[in-house]
N, C-alpha and C positions, 0 to 999 in steps of 0.2 A: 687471406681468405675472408670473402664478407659475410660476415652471421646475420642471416635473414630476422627481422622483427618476427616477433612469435604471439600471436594473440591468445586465448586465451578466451572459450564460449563458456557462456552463464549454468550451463550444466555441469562442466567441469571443474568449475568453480563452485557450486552446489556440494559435488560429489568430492572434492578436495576438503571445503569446510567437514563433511559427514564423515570421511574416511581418515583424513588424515589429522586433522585438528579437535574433530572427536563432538564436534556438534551438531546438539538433535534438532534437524532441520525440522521433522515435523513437529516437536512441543514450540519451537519456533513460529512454527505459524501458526499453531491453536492461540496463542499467545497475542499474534498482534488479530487473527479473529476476531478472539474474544473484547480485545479492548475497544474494535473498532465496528463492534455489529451490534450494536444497538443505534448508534449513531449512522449506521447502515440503512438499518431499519425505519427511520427518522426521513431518512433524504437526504442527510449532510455531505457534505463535500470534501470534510475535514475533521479530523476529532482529534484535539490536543491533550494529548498524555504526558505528563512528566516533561513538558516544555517540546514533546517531537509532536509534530503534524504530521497525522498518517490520512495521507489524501484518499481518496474514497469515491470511484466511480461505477456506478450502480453497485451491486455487492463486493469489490474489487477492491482492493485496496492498491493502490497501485505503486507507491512509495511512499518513503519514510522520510520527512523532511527532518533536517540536522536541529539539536535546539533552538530556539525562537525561529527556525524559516518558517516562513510563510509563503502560499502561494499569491503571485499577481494577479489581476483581476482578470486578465487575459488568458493569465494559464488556468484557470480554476473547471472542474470539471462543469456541467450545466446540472443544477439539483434537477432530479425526477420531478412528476406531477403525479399525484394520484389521483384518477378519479371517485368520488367521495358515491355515497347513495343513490342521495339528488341529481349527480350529473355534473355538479363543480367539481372544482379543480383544488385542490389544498396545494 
């Protein structure tokens, strides 16, 4: 008998960490929030904590890079523009 590959969606993976392993997704993500919304708030792309880059597109955090990664210049999100008083662009 051939045992079919069995995937395994990002929900139930969520709900596996919460249920079974016993971790609090939501202080989880107040957590990487927190560290990453001021530099949110800024326009950064990136904000290095504790050696991880947690990339950052518009208020989103979108992943957690492993110690020292860094993103290529390619993959990096495009920083926002705000428009200023005047009409420029910061």
């Amino acid at each position: 008998m051939i045992v079919p590959t069995v995937t395994v969606s990002d929900h139930a993976l969520v709900r596996y960490l919460e249920r079974v392993k016993g971790i609090d997704i939501e202080a989880a993500c107040a957590e990487v929030a927190e560290i990453a919304g001021v530099a949110a708030a800024l326009g950064a792309t990136c904000k290095v904590h504790a050696g991880h880059c947690y990339v950052i597109a518009g208020y989103t955090v979108t992943t957690v890079l492993p110690e020292g990664g860094r993103l290529s210049r390619k993959s990096r999100p495009k920083r926002r523009r705000y428009p200023m008083a005047d009409g420029a662009h910061r």
